[in-house]
Structures are given as C-alpha cells and as structure tokens.
C-alpha positions as CSV (number, residue, x, y, z in Angstrom):
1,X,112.3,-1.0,144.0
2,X,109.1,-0.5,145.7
3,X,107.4,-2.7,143.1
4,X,110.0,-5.4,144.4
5,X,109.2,-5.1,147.6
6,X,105.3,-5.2,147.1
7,X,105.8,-8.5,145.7
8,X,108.2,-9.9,148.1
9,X,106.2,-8.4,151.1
10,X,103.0,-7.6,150.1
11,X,101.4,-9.9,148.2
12,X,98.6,-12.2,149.9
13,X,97.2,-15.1,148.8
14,X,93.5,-16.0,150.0
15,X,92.9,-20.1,150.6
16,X,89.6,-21.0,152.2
17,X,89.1,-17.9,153.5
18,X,92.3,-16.8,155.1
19,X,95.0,-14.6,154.3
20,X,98.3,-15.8,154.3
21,X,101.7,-13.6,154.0
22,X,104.0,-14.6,151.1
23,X,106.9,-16.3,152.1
24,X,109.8,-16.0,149.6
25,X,111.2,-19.0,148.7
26,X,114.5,-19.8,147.0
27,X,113.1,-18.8,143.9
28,X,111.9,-15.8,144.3
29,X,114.6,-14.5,146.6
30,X,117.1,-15.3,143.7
31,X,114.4,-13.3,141.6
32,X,114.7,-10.5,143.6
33,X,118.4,-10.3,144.2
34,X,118.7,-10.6,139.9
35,X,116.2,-7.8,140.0
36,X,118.5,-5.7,142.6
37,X,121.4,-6.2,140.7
38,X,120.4,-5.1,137.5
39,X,119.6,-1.9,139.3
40,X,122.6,-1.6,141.3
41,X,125.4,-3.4,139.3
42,X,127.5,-6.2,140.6
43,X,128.7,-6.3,144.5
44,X,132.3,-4.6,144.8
45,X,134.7,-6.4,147.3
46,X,134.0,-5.4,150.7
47,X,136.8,-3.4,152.6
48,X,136.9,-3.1,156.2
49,X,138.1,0.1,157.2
50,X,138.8,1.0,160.8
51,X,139.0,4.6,161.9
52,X,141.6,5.2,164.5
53,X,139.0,7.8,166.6
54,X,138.6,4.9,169.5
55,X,142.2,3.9,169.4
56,X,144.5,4.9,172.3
57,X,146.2,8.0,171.4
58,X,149.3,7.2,173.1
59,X,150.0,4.5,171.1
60,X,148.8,4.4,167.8
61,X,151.5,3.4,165.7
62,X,151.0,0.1,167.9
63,X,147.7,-0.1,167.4
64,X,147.6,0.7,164.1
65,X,149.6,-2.8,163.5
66,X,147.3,-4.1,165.5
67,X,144.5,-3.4,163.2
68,X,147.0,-4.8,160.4
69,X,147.7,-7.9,162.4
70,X,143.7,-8.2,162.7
71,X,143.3,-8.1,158.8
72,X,141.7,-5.0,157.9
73,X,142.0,-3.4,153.8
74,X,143.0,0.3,155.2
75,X,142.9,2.6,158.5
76,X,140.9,6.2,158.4
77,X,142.5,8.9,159.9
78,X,139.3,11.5,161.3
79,X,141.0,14.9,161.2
80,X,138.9,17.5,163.3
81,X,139.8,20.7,163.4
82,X,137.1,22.1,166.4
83,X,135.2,23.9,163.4
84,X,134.3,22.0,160.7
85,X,132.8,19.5,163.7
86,X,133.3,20.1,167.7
87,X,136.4,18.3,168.6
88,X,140.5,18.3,168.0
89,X,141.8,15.3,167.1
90,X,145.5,15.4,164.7
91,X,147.5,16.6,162.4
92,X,150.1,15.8,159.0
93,X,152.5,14.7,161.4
94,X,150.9,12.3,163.6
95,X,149.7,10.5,160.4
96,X,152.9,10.7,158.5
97,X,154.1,8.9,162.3
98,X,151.9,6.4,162.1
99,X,153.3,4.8,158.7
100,X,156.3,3.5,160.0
101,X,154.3,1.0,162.1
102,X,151.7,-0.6,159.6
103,X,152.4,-1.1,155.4
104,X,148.3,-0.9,155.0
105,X,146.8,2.0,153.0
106,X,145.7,5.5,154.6
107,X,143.0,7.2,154.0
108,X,142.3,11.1,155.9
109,X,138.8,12.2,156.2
110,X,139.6,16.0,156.5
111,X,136.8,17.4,158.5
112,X,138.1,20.5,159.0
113,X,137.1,24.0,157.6
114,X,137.6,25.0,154.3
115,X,140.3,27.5,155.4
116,X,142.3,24.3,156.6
117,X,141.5,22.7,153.8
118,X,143.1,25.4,151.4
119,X,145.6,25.7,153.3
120,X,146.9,21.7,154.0
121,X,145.4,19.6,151.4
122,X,149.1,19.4,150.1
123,X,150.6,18.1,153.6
124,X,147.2,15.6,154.2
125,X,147.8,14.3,150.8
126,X,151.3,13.7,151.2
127,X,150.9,12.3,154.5
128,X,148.6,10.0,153.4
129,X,150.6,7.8,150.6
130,X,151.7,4.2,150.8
131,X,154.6,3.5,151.9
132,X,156.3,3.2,148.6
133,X,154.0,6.7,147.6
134,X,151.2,4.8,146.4
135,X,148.1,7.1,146.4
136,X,146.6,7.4,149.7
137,X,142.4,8.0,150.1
138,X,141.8,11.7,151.0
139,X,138.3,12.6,151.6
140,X,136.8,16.1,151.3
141,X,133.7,17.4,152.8
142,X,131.3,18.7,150.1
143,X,130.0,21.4,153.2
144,X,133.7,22.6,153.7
145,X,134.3,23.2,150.3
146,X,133.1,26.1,148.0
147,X,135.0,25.0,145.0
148,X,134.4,21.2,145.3
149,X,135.9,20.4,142.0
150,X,139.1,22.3,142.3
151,X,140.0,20.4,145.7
152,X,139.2,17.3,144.0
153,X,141.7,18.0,141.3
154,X,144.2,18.9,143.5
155,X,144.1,16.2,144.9
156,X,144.6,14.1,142.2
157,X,147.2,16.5,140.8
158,X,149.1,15.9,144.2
159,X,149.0,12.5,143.8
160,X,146.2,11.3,145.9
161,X,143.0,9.2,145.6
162,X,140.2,12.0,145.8
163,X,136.9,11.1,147.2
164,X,134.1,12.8,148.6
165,X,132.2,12.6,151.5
166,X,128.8,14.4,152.6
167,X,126.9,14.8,155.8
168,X,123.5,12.9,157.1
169,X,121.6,16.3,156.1
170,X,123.2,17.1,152.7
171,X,121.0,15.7,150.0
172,X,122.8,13.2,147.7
173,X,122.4,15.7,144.6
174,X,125.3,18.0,146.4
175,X,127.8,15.7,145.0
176,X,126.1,14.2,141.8
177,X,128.2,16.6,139.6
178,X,132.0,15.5,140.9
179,X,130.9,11.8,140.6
180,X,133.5,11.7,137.7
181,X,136.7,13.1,139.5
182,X,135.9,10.8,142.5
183,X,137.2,7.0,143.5
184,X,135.4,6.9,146.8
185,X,132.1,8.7,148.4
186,X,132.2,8.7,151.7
187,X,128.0,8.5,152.8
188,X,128.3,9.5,156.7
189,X,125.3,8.0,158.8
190,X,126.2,9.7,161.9
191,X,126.8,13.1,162.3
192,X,130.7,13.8,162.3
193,X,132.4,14.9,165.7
194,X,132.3,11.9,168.3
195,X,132.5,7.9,167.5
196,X,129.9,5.5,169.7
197,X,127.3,6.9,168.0
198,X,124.1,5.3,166.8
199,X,123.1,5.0,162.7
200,X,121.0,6.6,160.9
201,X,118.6,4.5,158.9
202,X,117.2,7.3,156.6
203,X,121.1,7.1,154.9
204,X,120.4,3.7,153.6
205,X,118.1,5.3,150.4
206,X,120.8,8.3,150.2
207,X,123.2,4.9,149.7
208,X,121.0,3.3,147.1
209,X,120.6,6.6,145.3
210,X,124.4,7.4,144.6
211,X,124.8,3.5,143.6
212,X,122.3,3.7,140.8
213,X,124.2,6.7,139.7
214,X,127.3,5.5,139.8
215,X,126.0,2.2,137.7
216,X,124.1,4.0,135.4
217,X,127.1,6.4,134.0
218,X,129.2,3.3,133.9
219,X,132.1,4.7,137.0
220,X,134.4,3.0,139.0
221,X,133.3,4.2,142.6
222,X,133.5,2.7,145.8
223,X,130.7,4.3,148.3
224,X,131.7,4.3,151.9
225,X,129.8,4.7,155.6
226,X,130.9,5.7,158.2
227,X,129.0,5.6,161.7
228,X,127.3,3.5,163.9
229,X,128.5,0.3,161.7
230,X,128.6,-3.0,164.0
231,X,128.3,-6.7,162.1
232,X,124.0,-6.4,162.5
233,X,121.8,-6.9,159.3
234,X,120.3,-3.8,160.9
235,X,124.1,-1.4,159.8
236,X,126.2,-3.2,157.9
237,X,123.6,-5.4,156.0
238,X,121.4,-2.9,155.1
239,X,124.4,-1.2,154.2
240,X,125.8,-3.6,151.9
241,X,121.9,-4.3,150.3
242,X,122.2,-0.4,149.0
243,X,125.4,-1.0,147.3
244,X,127.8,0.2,149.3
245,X,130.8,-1.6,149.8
246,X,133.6,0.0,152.2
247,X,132.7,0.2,156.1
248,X,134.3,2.6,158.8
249,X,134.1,0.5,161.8
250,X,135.6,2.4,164.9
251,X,133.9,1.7,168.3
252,X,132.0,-1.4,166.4
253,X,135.6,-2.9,166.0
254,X,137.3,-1.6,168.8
255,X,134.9,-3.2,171.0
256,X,135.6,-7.0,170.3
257,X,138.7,-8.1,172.7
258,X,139.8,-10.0,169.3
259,X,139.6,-7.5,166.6
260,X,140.3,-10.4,164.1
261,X,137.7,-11.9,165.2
262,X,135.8,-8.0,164.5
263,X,136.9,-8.2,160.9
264,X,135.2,-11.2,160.1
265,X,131.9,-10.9,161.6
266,X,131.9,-7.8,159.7
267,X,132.9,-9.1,156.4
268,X,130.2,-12.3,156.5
269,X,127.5,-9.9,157.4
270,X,128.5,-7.7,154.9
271,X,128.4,-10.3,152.4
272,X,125.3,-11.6,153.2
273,X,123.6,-7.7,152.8
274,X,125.5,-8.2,149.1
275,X,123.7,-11.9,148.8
276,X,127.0,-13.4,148.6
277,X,128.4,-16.3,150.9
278,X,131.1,-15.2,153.4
C-alpha cells in the first residue's frame, strides 16, 4: 500500500531544473484502484444504517418510518446499560415496540456489560428479528465479552445474525480469531457513550487491516463504522477506500431537514471512496 502511494504521491519528475509533483492521470488512477482491489477484494453494496441515538425518544416508532420513508437498508438500536459506556438508553421492549412501525431490518449494538449480556442476549436477539423472524443483526462487544465465541454461537443458535464490534483502542487482532462465526464487524471510530462526536482517523488502517483478512481467507463479511460518519471524503470516503461497506450515520443524518436527501449524499460519497459512480 505504501509502495502505491509513493508512486501516486511521491514521485517527482525533474524538467529543466524544476521539480514537478506527479499528477495522476486517468491512467494511473485506474492503475491504482486495480492495485487496491486486488488487495481488498471487490466493493460490497453500501448500506446506510442510521442509529436511533439522535432520534426523539418520544416517538420513535414514527421516526423510525421516517428513516424508512427516507430510504435507509436498516436502523441500529445503541443499547447502553450505564456500564459498559456512561449512559442509559433502552431495553428488549422498546425495540420489540419499534417494529410495528417500520418492515426494515434491526440491528442491536449491545453495549452493555457482559453480565447483561449473559443474561439477555436471548431477549435482544429475539427482539431484533424481521418482521416475518428473519435474522436480525446483533452486535457484541469483544471488551464485554470473556467467552467471545460462545456469545457468537448463541447467537446464531438463537436465530440471529452475530457480528462483532470492537472499540477505537482494541487492536484489530482481538477479533481476528471469530472472523469465521461473524456476518458483520462493527469498527467503532468514536468512543461509545454519546452521538455528535468527531471521527477518529487512526481507525481507517484498523478498517483496511480487517478487510485484507477478511479477503484473504475467502469470508463473507460486511465491516461497519460507526461515529462521526457525515457524507465528507474526510469519514465516509476514507471509510469506504478501506473497504468498509456499512455506515452508522446518527447525528450526520439526523441533521439534514430532508433525511432522503441524507441518504443519498451518503451513498454517492460512499461510492466514490469505493471508486464507483453513484
């Protein structure tokens, strides 16, 4: 990759004296983005995923067919239990509440403590199902979780998607060895807790890392990030350049007065991190 770059970059050319910067042309930008992909696979289909954290609590089944109405792929559910990360937010219930307002898929990021983990990973799981019982997304924290593999299989077991999601400080390797019980990694660039907050651009290479794992033993794995995504190259692009493919947008999409509108400056920036046309 840094080899790439060097060339892209880098590389000088002297004419009567005077160096010039390399400008990529059309040609060597399709170079690169051949060389990319043969490092990082094919682009998956990019999913815009709101999280519910900015929404108005007192009426979230409304907005959650809002978010529907506005063409989203699936709605995250944060649930914080004021351990795992500094704030209360909901419960099985509130979730389970929430389907009889939208038909789009669920997904529950459970950042809770293990106990509550242990304890509710049936009623999350159930909770988070279509609404014909389809298997719903539910994300475990690799921190929270001393036996990572038997959650992960329980999960599945229950009838659930299982995925895995790991903080800004947890090194990729934490989670290198359930890549093959996994449809989703959750890659969080914000520390968990509170939405508005501002991305972390050290998680891009944490990004590219689990993607070239995730090519090279062949699996089918969306990666997901969540925090501080807004439709910049700076976020989302980068993003998308790494090989992820799934984007939590909460106070990034909440923001716009026409979340529609949200959705697709999302999707064509996200597209254009991939090299693809919107």
């Amino acid at each position: 990759m840094k080899l790439i770059i060097a060339t892209i970059v880098v590389t000088v050319s002297t004419v009567a004296g005077f160096h010039h910067a390399f400008v990529p042309t059309a040609a060597t930008s399709s170079t690169t983005s051949t060389s990319l992909r043969a490092l990082y696979g094919e682009p998956r289909p990019v999913q815009i995923i709101p999280s519910v954290l900015p929404a108005d609590f007192g009426k979230l089944g409304a907005d959650c067919a809002a978010l529907e109405a506005a063409g989203c792929d699936r709605i995250q559910f944060d649930v914080m239990d004021g351990n795992f990360v500094p704030n209360l937010t909901f419960g099985p219930d509130t979730i389970k509440w929430c389907r009889g307002y939208t038909g789009l898929p669920f997904e529950t990021q459970l950042m809770v403590s293990e106990k509550c983990t242990d304890a509710m990973l049936p009623q999350f799981t159930e909770c988070t199902k279509g609404p014909n019982g389809e298997p719903g997304v539910v994300i475990v924290h690799v921190e929270a979780c001393t036996h990572l593999h038997r959650a992960l299989s329980n999960i599945r077991a229950q009838g659930g998607s299982p995925s895995v999601a790991l903080n800004p400080h947890t090194p990729a390797e934490m989670i290198e060895n359930v890549l093959d019980l996994v449809d989703h990694v959750l890659v969080m660039t914000v520390n968990p807790g509170f939405g508005g907050q501002a991305y972390i651009p050290t998680m891009t290479e944490k990004i590219r890392k689990i993607r070239k794992w995730v090519v090279d033993r062949n699996l089918d794995i969306d990666i997901e990030v969540d925090g501080g995504i807004k439709a910049t190259k700076e976020t989302i692009g980068a993003c998308a350049e790494a090989g992820a493919n799934c984007f939590i947008a909460g106070s990034g999409l909440f923001a716009y007065e026409d979340m529609a509108q949200g959705v697709k400056e999302l999707t064509a920036m996200a597209k254009e991190g991939q090299g693809l046309k919107a």
